[in-house]
LOFI-48818 format. One record per residue: x, y, z of N, C-alpha, C, O in turn; residue number from 1. Coordinates in steps of 0.1 Angstrom, whole numbers. Each point is the difference from the previous one (the first is absolute). Layout:
    n.c1    n.c2    n.c3   ca.c1   ca.c2   ca.c3    c.c1    c.c2    c.c3    o.c1    o.c2    o.c3   koldo
       X       Y       Z       X       Y       Z       X       Y       Z       X       Y       Z     NUM
...
//
This chain:
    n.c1    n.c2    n.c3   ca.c1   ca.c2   ca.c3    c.c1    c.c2    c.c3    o.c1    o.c2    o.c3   koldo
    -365     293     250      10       1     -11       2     -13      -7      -2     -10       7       1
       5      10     -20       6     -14      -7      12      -7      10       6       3      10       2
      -5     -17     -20       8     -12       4      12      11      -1       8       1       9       3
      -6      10     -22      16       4      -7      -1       9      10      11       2       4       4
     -19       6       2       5      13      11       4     -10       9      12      -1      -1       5
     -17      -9      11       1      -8      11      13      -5       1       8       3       9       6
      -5     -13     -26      14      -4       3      12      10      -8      11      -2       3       7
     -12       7      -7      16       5      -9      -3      18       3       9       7      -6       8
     -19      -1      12       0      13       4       4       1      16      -1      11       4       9
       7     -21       6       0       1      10      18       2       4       5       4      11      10
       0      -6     -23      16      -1       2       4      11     -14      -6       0     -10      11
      16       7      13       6       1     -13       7     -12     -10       8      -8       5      12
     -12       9     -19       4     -12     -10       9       0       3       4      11       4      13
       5     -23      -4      14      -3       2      11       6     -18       1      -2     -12      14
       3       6      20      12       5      -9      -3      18     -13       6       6      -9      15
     -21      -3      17       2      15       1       5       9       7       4      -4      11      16
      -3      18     -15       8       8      10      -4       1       8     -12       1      -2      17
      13       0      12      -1      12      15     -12      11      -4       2       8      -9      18
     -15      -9      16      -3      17       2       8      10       1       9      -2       8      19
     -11      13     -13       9      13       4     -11       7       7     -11      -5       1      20
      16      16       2      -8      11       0     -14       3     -10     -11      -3       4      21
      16       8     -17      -6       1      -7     -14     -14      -5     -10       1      -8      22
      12      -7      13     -14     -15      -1     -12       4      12     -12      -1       0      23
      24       8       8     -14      -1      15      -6       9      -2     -11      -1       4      24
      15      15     -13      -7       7      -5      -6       1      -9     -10       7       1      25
      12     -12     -13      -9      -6     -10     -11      -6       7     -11       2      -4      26
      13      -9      13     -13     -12       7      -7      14       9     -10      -5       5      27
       9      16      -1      -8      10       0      -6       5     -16      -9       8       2      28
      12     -10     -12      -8       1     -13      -2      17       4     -10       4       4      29
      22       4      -7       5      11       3     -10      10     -15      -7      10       3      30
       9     -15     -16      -8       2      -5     -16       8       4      -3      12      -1      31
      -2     -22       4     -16       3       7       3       7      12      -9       8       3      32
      19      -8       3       0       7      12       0      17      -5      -7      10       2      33
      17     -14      -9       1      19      -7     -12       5      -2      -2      12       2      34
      -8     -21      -8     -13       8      -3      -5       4      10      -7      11       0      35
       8     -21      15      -8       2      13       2      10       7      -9       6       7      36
      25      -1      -7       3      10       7      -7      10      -4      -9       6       7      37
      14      -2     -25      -6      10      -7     -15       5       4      -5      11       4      38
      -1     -22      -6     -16       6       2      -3       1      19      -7       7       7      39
      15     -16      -6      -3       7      19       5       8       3      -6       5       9      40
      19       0     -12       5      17       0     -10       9      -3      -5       7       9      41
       2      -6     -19     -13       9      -7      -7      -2       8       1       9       8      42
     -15     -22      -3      -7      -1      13       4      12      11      -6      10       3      43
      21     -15       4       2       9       8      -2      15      -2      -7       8       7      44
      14      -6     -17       3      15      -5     -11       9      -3       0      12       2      45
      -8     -17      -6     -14       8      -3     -10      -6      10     -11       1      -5      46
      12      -3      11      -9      -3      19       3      13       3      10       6      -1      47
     -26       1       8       2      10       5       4      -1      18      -4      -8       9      48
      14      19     -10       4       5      17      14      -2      -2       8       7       7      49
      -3     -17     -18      15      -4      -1       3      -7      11      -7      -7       7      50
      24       8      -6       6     -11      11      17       6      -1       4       9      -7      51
       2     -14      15      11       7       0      10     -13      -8       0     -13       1      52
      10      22      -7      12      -8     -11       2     -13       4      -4     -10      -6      53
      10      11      19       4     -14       6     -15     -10       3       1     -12      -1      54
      -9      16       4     -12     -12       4      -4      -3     -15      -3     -11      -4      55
       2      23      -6      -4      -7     -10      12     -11      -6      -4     -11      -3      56
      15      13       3      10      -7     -11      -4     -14      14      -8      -8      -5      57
      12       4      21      -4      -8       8     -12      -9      -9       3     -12      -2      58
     -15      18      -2     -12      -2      -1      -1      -7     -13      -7     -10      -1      59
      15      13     -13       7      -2     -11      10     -12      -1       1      -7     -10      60
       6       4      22      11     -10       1     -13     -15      -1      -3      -8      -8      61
      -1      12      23      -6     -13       1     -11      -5      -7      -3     -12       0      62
      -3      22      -7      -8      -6     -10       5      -8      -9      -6      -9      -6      63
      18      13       4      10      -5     -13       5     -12       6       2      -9      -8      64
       1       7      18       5     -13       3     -17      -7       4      -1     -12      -2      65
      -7      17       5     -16      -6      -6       0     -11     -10      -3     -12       0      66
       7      20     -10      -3       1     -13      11     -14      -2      -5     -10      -6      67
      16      10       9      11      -7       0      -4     -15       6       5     -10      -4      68
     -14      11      16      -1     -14       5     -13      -4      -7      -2     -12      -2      69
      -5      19      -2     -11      -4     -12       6      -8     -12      -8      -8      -5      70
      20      10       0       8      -2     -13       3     -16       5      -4     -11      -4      71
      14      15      13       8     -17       9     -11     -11       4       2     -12       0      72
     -12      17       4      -8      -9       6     -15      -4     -20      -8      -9      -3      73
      13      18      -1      -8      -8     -15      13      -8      -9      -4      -6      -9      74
      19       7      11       9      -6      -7       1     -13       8       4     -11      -4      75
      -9      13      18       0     -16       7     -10      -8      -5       1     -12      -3      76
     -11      19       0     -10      -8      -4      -1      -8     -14      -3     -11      -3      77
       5      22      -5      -3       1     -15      14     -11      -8       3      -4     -12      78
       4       3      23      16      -7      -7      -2     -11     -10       9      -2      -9      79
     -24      -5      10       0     -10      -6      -3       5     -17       3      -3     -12      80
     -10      11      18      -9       5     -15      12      14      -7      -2       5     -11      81
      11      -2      17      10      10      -3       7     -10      -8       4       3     -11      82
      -1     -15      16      12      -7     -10      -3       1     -12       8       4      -9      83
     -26      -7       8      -3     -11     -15       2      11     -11       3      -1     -12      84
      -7      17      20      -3      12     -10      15       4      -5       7       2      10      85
      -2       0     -19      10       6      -8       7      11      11      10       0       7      86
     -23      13     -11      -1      17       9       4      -4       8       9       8       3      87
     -10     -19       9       0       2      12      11     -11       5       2      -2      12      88
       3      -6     -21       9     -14       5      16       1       4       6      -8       6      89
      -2      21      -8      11       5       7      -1      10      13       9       8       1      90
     -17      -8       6      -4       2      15       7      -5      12      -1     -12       3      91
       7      19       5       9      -6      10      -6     -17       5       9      -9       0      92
     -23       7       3      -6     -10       4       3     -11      -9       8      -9       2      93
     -17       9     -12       4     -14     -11      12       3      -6       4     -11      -4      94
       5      20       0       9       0       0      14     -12       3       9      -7      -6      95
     -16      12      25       6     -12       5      13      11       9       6      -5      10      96
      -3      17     -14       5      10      12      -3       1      13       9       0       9      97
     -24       2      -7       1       1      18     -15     -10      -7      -7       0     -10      98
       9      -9      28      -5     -13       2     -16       6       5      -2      11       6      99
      -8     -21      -9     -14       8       5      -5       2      13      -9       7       4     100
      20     -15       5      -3       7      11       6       9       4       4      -3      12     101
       0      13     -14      11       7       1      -9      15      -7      -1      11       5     102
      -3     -15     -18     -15      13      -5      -8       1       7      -5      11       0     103
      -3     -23      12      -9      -2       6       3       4      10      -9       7       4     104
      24      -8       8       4       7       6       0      18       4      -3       7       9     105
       9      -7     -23      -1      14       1     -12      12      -4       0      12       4     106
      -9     -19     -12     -14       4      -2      -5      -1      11      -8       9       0     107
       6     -17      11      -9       4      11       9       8       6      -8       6       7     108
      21      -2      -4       8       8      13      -6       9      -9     -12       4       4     109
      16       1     -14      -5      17      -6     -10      -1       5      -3       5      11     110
      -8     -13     -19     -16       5       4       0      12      13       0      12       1     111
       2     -29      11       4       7      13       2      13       4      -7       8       8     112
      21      -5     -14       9       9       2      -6      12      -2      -1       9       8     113
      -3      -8     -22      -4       9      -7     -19      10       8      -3      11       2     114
      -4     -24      -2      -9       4       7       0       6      15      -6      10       3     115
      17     -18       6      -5       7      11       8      14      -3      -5      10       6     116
      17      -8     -13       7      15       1     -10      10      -6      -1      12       4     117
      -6     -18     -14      -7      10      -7     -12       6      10      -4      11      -1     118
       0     -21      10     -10       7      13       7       5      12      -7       4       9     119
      17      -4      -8       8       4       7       6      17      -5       4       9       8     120
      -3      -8     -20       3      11      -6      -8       9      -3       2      11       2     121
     -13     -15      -8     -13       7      -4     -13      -3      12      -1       7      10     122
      -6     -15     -13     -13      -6       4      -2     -11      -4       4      -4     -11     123
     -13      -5      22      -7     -14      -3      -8       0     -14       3      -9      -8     124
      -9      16       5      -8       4      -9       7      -7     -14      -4     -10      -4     125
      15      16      -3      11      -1      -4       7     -10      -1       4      -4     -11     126
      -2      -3      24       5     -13       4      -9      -9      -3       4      -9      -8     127
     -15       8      12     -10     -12      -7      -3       1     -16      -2     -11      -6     128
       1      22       0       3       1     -15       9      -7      -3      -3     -10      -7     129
      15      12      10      11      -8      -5      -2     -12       0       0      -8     -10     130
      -4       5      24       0     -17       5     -10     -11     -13       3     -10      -5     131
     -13      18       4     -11      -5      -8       1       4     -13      -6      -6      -8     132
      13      16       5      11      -3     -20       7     -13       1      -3      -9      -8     133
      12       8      18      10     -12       1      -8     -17       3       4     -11       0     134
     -14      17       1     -10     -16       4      -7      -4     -11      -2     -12      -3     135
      -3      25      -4      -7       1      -8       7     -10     -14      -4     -11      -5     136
      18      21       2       6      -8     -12      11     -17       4       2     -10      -7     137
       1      16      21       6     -18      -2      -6     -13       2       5     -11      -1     138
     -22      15       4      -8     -10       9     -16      -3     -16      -3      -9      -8     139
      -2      25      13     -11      -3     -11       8      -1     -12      -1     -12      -4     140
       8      20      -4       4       0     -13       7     -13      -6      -2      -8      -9     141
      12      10      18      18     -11      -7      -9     -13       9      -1      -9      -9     142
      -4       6      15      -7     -14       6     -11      -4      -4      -3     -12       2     143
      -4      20      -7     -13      -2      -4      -4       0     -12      -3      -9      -8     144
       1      23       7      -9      10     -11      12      -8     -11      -7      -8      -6     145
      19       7       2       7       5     -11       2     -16      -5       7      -4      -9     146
     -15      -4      18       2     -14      -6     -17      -4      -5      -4      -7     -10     147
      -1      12      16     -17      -4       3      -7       7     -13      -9      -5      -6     148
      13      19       3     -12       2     -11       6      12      -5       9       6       5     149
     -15      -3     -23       0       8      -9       1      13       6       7       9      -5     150
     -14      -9      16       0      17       6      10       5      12      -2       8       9     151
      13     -16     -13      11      -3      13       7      14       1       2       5      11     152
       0       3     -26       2      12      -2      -9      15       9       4       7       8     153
     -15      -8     -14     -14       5       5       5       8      14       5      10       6     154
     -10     -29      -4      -1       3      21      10       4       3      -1      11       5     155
      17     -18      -7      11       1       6       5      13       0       8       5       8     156
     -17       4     -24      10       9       3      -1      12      14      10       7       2     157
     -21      -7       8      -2       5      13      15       0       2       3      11       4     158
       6     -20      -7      12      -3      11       8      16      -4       3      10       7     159
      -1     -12     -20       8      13      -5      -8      17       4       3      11       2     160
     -14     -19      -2     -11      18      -1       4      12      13       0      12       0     161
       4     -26      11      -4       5      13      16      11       4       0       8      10     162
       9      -9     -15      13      10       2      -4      16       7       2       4      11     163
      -9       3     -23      -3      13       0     -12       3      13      -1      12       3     164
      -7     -21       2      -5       0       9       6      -5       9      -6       3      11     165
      16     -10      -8       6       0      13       7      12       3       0       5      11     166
       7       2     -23       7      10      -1      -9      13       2       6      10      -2     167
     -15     -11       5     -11       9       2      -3      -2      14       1      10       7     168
      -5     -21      -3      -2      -3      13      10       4       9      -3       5      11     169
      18      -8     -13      12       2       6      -3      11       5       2       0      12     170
      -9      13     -19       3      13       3     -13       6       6       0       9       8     171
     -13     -16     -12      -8       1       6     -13      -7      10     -11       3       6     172
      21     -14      -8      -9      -9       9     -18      -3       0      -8      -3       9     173
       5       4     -25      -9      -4      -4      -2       1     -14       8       6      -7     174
     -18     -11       2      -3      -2     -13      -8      11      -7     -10       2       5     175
      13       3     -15      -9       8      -7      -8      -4     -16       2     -11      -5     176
      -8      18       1      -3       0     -19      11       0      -6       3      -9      -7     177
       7      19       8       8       6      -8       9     -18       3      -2      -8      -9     178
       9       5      19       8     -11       2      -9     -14      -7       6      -9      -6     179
     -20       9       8      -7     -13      -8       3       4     -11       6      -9      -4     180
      -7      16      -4       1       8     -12      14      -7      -6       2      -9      -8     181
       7      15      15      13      -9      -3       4     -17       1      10      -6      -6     182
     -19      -1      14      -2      -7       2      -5      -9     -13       5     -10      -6     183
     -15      17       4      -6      -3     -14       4      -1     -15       0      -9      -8     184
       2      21       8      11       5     -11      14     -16      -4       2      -5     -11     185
       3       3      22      10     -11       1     -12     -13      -2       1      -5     -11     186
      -9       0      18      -8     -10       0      -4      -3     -15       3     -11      -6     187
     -10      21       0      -4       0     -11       6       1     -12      -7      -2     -10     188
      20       6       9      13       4      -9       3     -18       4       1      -5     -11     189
       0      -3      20      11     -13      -1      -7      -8      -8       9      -6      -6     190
     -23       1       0      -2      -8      -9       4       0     -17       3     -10      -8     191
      -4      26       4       1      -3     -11      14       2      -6       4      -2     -11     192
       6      10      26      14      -5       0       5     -11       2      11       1      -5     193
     -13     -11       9       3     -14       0      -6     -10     -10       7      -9      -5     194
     -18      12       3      -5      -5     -10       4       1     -16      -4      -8      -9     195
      12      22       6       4      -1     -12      17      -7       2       4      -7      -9     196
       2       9      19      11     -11       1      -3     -15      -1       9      -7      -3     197
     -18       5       5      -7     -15      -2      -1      -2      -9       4     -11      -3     198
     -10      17      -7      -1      -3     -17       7      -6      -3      -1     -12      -3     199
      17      19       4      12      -4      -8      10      -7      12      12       1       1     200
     -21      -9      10       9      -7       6     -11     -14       6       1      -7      10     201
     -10       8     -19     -10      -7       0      11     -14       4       0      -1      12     202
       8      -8     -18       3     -10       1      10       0      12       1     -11       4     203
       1      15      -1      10       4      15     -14      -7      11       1     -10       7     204
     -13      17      -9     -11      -4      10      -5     -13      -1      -2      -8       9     205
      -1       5     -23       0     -14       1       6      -7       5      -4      -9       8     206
      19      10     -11       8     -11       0       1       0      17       5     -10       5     207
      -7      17       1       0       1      15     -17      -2      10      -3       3      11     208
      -6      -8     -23     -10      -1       7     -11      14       8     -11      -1       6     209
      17      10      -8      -5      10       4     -12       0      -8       0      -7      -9     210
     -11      14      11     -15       2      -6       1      12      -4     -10       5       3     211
      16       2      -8      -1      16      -6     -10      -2      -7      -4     -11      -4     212
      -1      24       1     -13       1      -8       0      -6     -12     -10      -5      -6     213
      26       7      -1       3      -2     -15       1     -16       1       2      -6     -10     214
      -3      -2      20       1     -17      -1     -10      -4       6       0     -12       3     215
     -10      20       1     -14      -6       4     -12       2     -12      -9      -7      -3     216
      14      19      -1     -12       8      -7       6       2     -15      -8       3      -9     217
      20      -4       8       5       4     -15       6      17       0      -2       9       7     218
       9     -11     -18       3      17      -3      -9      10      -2       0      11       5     219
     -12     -19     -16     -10      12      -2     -12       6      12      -6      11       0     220
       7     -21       9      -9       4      12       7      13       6      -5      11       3     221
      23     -15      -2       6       9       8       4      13      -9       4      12       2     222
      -6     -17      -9       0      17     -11     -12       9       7       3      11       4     223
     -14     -17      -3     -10       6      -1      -2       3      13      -9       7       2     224
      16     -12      11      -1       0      14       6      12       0      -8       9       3     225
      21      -4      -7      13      12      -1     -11       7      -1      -2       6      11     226
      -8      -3     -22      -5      14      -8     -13       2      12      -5      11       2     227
       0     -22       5      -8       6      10       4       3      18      -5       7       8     228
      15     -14     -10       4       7      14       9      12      -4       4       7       9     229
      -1      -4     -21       8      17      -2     -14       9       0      -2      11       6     230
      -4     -17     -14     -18      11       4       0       1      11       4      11       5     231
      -6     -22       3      -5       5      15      13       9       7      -3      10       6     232
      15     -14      -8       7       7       7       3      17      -1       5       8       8     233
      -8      -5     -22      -4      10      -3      -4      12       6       6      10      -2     234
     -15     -10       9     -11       7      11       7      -3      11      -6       5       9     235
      16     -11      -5       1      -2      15      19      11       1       4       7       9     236
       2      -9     -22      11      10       1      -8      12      -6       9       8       3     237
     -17      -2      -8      -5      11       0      -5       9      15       3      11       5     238
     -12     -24      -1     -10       5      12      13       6      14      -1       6      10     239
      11     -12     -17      16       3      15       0      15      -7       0       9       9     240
       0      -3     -20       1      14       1      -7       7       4       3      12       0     241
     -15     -15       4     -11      12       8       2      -6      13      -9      -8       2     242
      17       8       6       3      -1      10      11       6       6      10       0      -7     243
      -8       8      25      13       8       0      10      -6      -1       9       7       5     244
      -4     -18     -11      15      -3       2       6       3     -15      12       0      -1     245
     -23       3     -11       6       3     -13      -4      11      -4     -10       6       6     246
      17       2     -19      -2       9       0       4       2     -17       2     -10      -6     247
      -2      20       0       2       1     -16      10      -9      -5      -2      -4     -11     248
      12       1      15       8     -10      -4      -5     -13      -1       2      -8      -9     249
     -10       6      19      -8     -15      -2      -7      -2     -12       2      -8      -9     250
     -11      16      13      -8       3      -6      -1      -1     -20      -8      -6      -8     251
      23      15       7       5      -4     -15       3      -9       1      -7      -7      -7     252
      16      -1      12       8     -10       2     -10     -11       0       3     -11      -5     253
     -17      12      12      -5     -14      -2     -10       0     -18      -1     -10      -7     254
      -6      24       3      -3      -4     -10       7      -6      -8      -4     -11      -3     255
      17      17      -2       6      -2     -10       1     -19       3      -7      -9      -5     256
      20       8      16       1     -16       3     -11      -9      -4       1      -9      -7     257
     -12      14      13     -15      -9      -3      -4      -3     -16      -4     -10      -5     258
       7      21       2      -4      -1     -12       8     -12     -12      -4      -8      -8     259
      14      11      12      12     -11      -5      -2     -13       3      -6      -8      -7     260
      10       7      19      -6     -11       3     -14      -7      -4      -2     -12      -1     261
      -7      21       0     -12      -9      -4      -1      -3     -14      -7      -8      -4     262
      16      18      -5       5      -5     -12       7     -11      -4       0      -6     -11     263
      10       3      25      10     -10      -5     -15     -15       6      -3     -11      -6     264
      -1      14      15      -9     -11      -3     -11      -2      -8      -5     -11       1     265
       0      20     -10      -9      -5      -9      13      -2     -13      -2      -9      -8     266
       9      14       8      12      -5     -10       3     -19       3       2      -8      -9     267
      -3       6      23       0     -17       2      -8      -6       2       1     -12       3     268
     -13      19      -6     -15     -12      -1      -6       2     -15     -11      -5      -5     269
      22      13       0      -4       0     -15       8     -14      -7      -2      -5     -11     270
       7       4      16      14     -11      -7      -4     -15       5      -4      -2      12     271
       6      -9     -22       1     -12      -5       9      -8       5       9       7      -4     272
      -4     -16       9      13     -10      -3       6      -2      -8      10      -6       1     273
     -16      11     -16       7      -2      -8      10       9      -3      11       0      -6     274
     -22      13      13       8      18      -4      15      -2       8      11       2      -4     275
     -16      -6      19       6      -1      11      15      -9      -2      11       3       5     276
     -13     -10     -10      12      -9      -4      10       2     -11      12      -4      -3     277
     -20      11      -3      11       4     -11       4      11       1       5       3     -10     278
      -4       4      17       6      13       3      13      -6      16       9       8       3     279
     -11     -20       4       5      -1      10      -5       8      16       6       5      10     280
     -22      -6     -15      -8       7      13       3      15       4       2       3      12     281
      -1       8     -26      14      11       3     -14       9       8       4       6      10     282
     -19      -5     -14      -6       6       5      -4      -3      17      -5       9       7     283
       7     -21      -2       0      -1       8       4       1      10      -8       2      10     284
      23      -2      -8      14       1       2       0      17      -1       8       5       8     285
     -12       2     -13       4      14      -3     -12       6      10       3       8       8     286
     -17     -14      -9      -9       4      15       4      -7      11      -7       5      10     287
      13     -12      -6       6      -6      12       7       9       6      -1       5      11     288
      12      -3     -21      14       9       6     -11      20       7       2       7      10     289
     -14      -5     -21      -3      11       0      -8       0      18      -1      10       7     290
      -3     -23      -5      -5       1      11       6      -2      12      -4       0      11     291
      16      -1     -15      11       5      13       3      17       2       0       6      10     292
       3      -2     -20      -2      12      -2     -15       5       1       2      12       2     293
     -11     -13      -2     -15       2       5      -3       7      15      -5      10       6     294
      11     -26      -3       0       3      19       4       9       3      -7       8       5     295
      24      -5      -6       8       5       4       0      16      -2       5       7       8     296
     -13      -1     -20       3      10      -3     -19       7       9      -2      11       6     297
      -6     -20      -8     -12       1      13       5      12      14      -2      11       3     298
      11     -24       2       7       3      12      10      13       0      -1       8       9     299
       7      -8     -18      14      11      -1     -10      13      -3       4      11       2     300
     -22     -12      -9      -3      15      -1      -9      -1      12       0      10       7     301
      -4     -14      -4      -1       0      21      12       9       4       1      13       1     302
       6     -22       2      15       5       0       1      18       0       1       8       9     303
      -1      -7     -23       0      11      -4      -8      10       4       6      11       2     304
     -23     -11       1      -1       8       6      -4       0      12     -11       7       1     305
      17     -13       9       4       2      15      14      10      -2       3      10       6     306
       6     -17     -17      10       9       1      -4      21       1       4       9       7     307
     -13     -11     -17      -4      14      -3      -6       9       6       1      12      -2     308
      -8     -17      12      -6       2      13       4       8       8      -4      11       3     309
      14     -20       3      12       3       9       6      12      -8      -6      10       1     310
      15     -10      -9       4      15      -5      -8      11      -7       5      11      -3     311
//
C-alpha cells in the first residue's frame, strides 16, 4: 500500500465522526453484493435435485457475507486510490470513518467465517469456491491485476462470474455447462460493462493512476474493445438457453436483451470525442445503466423459468 494508506488510513482523521453502523456496511459494498446474492440464488435455484428453504437461504447468507469480506478487504486496499477518484473518495476508508485496520480486520474474519459455514452447510466443494472468489478479487484483482495492466477488467472479472456457480455447487456439489455458462455469461458481460463507465470517468482513472483501458489505450481503442467483447459475449448468453436450466423465457429474454445491447455497443464504437462530449457522454451512460439491467434481467428469466417448472 502507499505512504497515504500507511500513515492517515490507520486512524480515523481527527475530528470526523464516529463510524456508525451504516459505514461498516457500506465497507461490505452492499451494492455488488446485491448482484452476488441475486445471481447465486438463481445458481442455487435452478441446480438440479434442489435443497431445502433453510440450507439454501444458510447457503445464500454466507456467500453474501463472501461477497462482503471481498468488498472490506478491496476498500483496505484500494483506500489510496479511492481517495484521489471523485466516485469513490467518500468511502468509509479514505473517508477517514473506519480506520484501515479495522476493514482489514474484518475482511479476513468474514472471509473465514463465511467459508467454513458455507462447508459446513452445504459441501467443501462450495466452500473452496467461495474461498478462491474471495482470493481471487482481494489478492489477484485489487493487488495486482487492477494496478498492473489494461486488462485488469478482463481477468478480474472471474471474481464476480463465480456467484451462480457456487450457488450451483451449494446444491450440487459440482460443476456443470449450464453453471460455466453462467459463469460466462457474467465473465463476458463485465468488460464492456465497465468499460463504458470508464469513458465518461476516464479522468477519475487517471487521476488515480489506474491503467484502465481508456488511459493506456485511449477512448477509441475502448470503443472498439466494448463492440468485440459484446460479439463474443453474444453466443455465450444464447448458448445458456439450450441448456436444462432455461427455457422460453430465456430464451426471448436473451434475444431481445442481446440484441440491444449489441446495438448500444455499435452505437459506441460509432461515436467520436467530439460526438461524445458534446452531448455529455449521454450514449454512453445510457449503455452502462442498460447493462445493469442486462445482467439482471438474464438472471430473473432463469428465474422465471425454474419458476414455471415447478407449477
Amino acid at each position: 500500500m502507499s505512504d497515504f494508506t500507511a500513515q492517515t488510513l490507520t486512524e480515523t482523521r481527527t475530528g470526523d465522526p464516529e463510524a456508525g453502523f451504516g459505514d461498516y456496511v457500506a465497507l461490505l459494498k452492499p451494492r455488488v453484493m446485491s448482484l452476488v446474492v441475486f445471481t447465486a440464488l438463481v445458481g442455487l435455484l435452478v441446480a438440479p435435485g434442489g435443497t431445502s428453504p433453510m440450507i439454501g437461504f444458510t447457503a445464500i447468507l454466507f456467500i453474501a457475507l463472501g461477497a462482503g469480506a471481498s468488498g472490506a478487504l478491496n476498500m483496505w486496499y484500494d483506500a489510496d486510490i479511492d481517495a484521489v477518484m471523485k466516485r469513490t473518495a467518500r468511502r468509509p476508508v479514505p473517508s477517514g470513518k473506519v480506520p484501515a485496520g479495522e476493514a482489514l480486520t474484518l475482511g479476513l474474519w468474514l472471509s473465514a467465517l463465511s467459508v467454513v459455514m458455507l462447508g459446513l452447510a452445504t459441501n467443501w466443494v462450495a466452500a473452496a469456491l467461495l474461498a478462491f472468489t474471495i482470493f481471487f478479487y482481494a489478492v489477484v484483482y485489487s493487488m495486482w491485476l487492477k494496478r498492473a495492466t489494461p486488462w485488469n477488467i478482463v481477468i478480474g472479472g472471474a471474481a464476480g462470474a463465480f456467484p451462480p456457480v457456487i450457488g450451483w455447487a451449494a446444491v450440487t456439489g459440482d460443476v456443470s455447462l449450464a453453471s460455466i455458462l453462467m459463469f460466462g455469461l457474467i465473465f463476458m458481460w463485465t468488460p464492456p460493462h465497465f468499460w463504458a463507465l470508464a469513458l465518461f470517468m476516464k479522468s477519475d482513472y487517471h487521476k488515480a493512476k489506474v491503467p484502465m483501458l481508456t488511459v493506456t489505450h485511449g477512448r477509441a481503442e475502448t470503443r472498439r474493445q466494448i463492440l468485440i467483447y459484446t460479439v463474443l459475449l453474444v453466443p455465450v448468453a444464447l448458448g445458456l438457453a439450450f441448456t436444462p436450466v432455461a427455457g422460453p423465457v430465456y430464451l426471448s429474454a436473451a434475444i431481445i436483451l442481446n440484441a440491444m445491447f449489441l446495438k448500444g455497443a455499435l452505437d459506441i464504437w460509432r461515436r467520436d470525442e467530439v460526438m461524445a462530449e458534446a452531448d455529455g457522454y449521454a450514449v454512453e451512460k445510457k449503455v452502462f445503466k442498460f447493462s445493469l439491467l442486462y445482467l439482471f434481467l438474464h438472471f430473473g428469466a432463469l428465474l422465471a423459468d425454474a419458476i414455471w417448472r415447478v407449477i
